[in-house]
C-alpha positions as a LaTeX table, in Angstrom:
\begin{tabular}{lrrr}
\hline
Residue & $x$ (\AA) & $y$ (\AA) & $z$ (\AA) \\
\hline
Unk1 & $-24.64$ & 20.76 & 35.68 \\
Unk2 & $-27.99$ & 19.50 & 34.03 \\
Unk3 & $-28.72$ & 23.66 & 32.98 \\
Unk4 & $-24.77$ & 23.28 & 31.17 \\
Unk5 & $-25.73$ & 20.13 & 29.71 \\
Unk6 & $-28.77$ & 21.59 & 27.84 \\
Unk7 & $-27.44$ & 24.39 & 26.71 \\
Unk8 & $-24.82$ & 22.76 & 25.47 \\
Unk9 & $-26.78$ & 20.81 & 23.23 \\
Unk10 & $-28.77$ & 23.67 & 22.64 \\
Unk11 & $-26.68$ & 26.32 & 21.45 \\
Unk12 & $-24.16$ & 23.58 & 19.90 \\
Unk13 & $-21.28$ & 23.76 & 21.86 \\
Unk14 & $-20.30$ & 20.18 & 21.66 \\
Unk15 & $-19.11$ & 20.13 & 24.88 \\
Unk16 & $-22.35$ & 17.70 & 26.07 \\
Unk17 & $-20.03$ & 14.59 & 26.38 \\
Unk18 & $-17.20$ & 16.69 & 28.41 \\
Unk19 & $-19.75$ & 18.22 & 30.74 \\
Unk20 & $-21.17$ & 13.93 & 31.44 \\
Unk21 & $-17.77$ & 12.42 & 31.74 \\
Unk22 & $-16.42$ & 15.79 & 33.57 \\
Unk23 & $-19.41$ & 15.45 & 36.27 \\
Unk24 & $-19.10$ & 11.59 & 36.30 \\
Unk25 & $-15.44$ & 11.49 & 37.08 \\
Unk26 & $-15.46$ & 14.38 & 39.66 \\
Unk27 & $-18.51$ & 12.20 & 41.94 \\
Unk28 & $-16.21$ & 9.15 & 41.10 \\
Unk29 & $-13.01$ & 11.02 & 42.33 \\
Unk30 & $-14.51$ & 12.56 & 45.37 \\
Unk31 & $-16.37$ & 9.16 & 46.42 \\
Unk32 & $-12.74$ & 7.69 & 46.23 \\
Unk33 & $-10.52$ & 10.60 & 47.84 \\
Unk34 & $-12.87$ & 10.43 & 50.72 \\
Unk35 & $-11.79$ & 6.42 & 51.31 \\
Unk36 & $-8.35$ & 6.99 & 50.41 \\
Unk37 & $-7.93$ & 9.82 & 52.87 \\
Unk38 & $-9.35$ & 8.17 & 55.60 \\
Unk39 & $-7.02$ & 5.54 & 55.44 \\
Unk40 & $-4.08$ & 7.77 & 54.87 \\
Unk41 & $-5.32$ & 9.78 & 58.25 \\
Unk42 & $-5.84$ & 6.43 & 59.95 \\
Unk43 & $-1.95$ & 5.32 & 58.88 \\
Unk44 & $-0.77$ & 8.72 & 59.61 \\
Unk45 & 2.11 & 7.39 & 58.04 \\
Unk46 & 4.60 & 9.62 & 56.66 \\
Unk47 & 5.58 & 7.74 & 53.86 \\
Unk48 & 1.37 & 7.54 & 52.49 \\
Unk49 & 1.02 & 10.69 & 53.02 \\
Unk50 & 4.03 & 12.05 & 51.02 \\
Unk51 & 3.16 & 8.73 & 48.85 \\
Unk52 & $-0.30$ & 10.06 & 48.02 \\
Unk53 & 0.81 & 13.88 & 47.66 \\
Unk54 & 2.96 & 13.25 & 45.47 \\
Unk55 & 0.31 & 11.13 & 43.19 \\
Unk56 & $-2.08$ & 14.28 & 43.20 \\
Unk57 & 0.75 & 16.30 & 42.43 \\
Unk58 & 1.56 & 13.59 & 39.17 \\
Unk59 & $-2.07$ & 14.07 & 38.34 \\
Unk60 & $-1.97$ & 17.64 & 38.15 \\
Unk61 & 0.92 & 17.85 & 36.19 \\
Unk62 & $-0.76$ & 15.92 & 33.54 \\
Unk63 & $-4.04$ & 17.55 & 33.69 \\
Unk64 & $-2.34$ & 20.53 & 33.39 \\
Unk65 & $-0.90$ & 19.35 & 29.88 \\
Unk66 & $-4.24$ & 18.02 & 28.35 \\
Unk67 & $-5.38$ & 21.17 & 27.00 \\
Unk68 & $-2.57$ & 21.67 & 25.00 \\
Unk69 & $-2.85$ & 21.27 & 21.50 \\
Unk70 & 0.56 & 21.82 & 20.81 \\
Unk71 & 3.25 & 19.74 & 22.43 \\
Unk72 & 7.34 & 18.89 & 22.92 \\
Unk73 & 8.85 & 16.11 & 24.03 \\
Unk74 & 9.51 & 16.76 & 27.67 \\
Unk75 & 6.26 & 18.68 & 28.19 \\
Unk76 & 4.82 & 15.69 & 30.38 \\
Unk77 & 8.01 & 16.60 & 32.40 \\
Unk78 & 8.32 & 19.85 & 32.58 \\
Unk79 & 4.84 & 20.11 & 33.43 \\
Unk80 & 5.82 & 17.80 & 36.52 \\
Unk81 & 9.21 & 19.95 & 37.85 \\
Unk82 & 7.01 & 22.84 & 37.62 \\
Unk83 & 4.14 & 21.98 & 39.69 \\
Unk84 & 6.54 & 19.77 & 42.06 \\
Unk85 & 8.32 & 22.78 & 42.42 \\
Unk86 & 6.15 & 24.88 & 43.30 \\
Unk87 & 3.72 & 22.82 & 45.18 \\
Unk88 & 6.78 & 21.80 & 47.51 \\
Unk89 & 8.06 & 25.53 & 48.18 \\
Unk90 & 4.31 & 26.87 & 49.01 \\
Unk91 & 3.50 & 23.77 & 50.93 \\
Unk92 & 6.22 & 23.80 & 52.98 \\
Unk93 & 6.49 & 27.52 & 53.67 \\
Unk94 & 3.16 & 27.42 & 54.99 \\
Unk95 & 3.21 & 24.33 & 57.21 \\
Unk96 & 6.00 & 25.05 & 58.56 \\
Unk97 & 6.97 & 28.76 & 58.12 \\
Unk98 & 3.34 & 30.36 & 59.14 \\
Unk99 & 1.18 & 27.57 & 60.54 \\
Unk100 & 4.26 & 26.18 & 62.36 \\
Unk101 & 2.65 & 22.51 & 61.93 \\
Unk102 & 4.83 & 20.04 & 63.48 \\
Unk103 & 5.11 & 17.36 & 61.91 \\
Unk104 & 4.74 & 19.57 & 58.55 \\
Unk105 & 3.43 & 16.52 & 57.43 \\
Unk106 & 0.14 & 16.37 & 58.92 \\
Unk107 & $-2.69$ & 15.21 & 56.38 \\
Unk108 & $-5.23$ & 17.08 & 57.84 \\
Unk109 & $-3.31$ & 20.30 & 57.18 \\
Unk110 & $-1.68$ & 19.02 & 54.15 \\
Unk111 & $-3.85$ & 17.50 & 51.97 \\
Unk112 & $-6.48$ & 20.52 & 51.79 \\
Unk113 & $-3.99$ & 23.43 & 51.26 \\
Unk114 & $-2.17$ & 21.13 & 48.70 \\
Unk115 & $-6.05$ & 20.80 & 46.98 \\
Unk116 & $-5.80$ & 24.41 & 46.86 \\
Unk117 & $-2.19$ & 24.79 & 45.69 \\
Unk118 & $-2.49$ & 21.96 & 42.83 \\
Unk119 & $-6.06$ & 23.59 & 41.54 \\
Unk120 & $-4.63$ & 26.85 & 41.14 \\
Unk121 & $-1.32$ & 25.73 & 39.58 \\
Unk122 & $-3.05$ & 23.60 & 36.69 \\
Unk123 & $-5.11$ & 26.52 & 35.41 \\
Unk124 & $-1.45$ & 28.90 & 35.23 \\
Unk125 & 0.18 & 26.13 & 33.52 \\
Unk126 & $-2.33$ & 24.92 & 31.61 \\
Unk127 & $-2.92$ & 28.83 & 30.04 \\
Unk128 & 0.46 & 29.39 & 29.97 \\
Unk129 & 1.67 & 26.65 & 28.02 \\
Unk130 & $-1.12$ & 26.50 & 25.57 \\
Unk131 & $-0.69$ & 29.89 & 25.24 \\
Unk132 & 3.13 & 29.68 & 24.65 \\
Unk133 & 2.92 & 26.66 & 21.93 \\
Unk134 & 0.31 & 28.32 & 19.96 \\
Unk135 & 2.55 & 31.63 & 19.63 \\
Unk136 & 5.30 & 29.38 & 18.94 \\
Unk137 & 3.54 & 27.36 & 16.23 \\
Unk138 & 2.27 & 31.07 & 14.54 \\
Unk139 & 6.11 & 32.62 & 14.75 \\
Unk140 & 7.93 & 29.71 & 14.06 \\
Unk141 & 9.59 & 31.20 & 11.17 \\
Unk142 & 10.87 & 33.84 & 13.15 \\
Unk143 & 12.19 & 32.34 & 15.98 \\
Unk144 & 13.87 & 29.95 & 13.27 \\
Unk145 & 15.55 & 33.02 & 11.74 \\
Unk146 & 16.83 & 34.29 & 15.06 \\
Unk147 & 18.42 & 31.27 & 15.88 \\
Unk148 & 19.87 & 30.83 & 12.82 \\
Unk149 & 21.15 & 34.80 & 13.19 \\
Unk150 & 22.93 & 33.80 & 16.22 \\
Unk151 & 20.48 & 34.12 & 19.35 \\
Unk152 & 20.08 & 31.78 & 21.73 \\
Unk153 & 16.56 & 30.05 & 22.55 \\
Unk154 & 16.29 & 32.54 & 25.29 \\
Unk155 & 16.98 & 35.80 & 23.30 \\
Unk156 & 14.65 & 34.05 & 20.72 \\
Unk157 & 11.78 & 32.89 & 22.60 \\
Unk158 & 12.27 & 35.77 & 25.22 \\
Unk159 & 9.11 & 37.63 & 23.95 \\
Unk160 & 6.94 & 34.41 & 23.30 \\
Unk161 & 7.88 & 33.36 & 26.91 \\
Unk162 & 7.21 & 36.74 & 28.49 \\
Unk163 & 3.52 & 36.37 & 27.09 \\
Unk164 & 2.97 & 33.12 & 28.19 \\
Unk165 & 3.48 & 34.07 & 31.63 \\
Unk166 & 1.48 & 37.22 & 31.76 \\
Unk167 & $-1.44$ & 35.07 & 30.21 \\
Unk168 & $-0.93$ & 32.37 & 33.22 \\
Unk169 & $-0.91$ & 34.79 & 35.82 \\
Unk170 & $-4.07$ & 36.70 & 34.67 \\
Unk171 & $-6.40$ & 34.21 & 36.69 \\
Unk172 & $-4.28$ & 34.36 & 40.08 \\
Unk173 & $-4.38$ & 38.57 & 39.52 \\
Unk174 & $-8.39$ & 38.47 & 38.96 \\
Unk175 & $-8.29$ & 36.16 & 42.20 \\
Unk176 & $-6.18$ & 38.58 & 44.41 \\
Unk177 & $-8.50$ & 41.99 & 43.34 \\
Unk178 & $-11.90$ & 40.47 & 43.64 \\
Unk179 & $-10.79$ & 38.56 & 47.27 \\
Unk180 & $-12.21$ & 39.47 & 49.97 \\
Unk181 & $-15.15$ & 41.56 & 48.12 \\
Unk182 & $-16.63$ & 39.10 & 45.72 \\
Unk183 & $-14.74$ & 35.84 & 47.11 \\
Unk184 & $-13.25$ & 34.45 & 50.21 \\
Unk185 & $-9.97$ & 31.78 & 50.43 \\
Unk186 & $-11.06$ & 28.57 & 50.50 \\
Unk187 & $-9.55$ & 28.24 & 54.59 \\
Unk188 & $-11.38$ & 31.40 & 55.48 \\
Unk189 & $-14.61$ & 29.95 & 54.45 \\
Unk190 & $-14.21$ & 26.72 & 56.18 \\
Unk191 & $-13.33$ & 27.77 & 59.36 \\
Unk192 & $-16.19$ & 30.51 & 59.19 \\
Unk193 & $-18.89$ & 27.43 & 58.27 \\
Unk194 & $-17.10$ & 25.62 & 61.60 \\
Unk195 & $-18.23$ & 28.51 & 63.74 \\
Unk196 & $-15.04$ & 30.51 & 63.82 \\
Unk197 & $-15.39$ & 34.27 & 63.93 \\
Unk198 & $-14.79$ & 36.16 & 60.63 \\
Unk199 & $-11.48$ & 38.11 & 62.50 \\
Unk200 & $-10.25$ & 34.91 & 63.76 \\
Unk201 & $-10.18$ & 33.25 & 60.67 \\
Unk202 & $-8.61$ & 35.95 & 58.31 \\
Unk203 & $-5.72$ & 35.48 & 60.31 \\
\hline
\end{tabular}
């Protein structure tokens, strides 16, 4: 962090104050998830733990969105139904569909995979929808002119929208080629570091 630090004063990034109050927050954050959790695993209360899921999943959502130059009026809330959404579906398939956790709810299954779930959402919506407002911005004009031609904001976003989503899915398709060879999921690893054997825990 330090080695960032310099060089970002170095090479004149400007990005010196965002690498402090970046590193500050994330010791601050992890000092405090560590307290929360173990209350929330002491409870083992269904209501906490949806409770404080569903606060990560807020926090995300908004993350997610403060990248983006460019916004809209429901973009805080769109943001939201789309991580929600999608957090919810994974979440759920996996607890319950594969792992076959009973109650689905368990922290100690929940909270990590949702950790994992929530990281890799913000970066897809957080490229996609910066990506998506600055094309917007540049062909305003022309989407302008295709509504006004008759087209509806589908048929005249429809290209703009297309790109978006092939920018926010670059990251998850680098992620999926290199795995396995250069990286390992973040479950794999853990259970390797707890002693289980590599066969066991790719499974």
């Amino acid at each position: 962090m330090a080695i960032n630090i310099g060089l970002s004063i170095i090479i004149r990034l400007g990005m010196a104050k965002q690498w402090i109050i970046a590193s500050l927050r994330m010791t601050a954050q992890l000092l405090l998830v560590g307290f929360l959790l173990d209350w929330v695993f002491a409870l083992n209360n269904p209501v906490w733990i949806l409770g404080v899921a569903l606060f990560m999943t807020t926090i995300a959502s908004i993350t997610a969105v403060g990248r983006t130059n460019k916004r809209f009026a429901e973009i805080y809330l769109s943001s939201f139904v789309s991580v929600l959404g999608t957090a919810f579906f994974i979440m759920f398939f996996a607890l319950k569909g594969i792992l076959q956790i009973d109650p689905w709810y368990s922290p100690q299954y929940l909270f990590p995979l949702l950790g994992m779930v929530l990281g890799n959402t913000i970066n897809g919506i957080s490229l996609g929808l910066d990506r998506f407002m600055d094309s917007l911005s540049v062909r305003r004009k022309e989407v302008e002119m295709l509504l006004s031609l008759g087209a509806t904001s589908w048929e005249a976003a429809n290209e703009l929208i297309r790109d978006a989503l092939r920018t926010s899915l670059i990251p998850t398709i680098n992620s999926m080629l290199v795995m396995g060879i250069v990286s390992l999921p973040g479950m794999m690893t853990g259970q390797i570091l707890a002693g289980v054997s590599p066969g066991e825990a790719v499974r």
